[in-house]
C-alpha positions as CSV (number, residue, x, y, z in Angstrom):
1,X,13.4,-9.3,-3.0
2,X,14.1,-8.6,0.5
3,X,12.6,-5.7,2.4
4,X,13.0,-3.9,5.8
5,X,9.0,-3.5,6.8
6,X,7.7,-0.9,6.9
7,X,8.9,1.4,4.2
8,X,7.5,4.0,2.1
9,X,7.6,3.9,-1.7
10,X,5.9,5.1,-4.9
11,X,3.2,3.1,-6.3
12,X,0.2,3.3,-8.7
13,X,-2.7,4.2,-7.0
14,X,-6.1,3.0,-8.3
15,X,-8.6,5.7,-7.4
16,X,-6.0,7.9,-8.7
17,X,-6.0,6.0,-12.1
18,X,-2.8,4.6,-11.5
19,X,-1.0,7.9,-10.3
20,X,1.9,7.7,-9.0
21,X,1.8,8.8,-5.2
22,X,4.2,7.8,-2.2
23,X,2.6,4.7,0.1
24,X,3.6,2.7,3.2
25,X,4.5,-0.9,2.6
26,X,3.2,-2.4,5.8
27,X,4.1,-6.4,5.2
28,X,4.3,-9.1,2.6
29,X,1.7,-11.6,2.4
30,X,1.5,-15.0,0.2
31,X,2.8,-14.8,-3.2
32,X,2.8,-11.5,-4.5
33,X,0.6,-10.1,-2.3
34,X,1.7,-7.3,0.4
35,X,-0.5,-4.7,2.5
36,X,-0.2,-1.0,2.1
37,X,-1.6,2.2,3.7
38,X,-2.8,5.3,1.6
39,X,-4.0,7.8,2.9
40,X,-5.3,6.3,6.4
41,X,-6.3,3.1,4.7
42,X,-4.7,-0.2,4.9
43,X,-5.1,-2.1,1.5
44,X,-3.5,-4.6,-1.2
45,X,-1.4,-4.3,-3.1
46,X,0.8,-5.8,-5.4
47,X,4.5,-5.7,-6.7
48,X,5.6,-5.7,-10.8
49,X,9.4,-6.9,-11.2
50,X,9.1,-6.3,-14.9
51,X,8.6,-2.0,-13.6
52,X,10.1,-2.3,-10.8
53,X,6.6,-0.8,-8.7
54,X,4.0,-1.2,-6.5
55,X,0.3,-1.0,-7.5
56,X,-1.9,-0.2,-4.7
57,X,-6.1,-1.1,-4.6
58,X,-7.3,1.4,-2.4
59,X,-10.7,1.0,-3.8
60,X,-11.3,-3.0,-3.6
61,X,-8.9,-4.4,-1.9
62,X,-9.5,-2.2,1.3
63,X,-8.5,-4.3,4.3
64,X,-9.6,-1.2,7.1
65,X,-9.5,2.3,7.6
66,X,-7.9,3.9,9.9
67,X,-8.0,7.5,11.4
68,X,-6.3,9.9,13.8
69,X,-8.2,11.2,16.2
70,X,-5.2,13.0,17.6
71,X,-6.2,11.5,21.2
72,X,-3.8,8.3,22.6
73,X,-5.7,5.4,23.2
């Protein structure tokens, strides 16, 4: 599967017990493994072909966190 990063999509969110909520695919990584934000945090996340979805770990698998001051750096 080829993808245009980023992109936004709708994925299974773990601290939302698998929720369904709309996320930013950042970039793939090795194998199955890609990078997402939620919610100002840039985590893993993985993609099922049998569903056809993404399944984010914004509870483990946080990579950094990331907020808006509002002020340009």
């Amino acid at each position: 599967m080829f993808y245009n990063f980023p992109f936004d999509a709708e994925a299974h969110v773990r601290s939302l017990n698998g929720q369904l909520q709309k996320v930013s695919i950042i970039r793939k990584d090795e194998g199955n493994s890609y990078l997402a934000e939620y919610n100002g945090i840039q985590c893993s996340a993985v993609f099922n072909p049998f569903v056809n979805r993404f399944y984010v770990d914004d509870v483990r698998g946080i990579v950094s966190k990331t907020r808006d001051t509002g002020r340009e750096r």
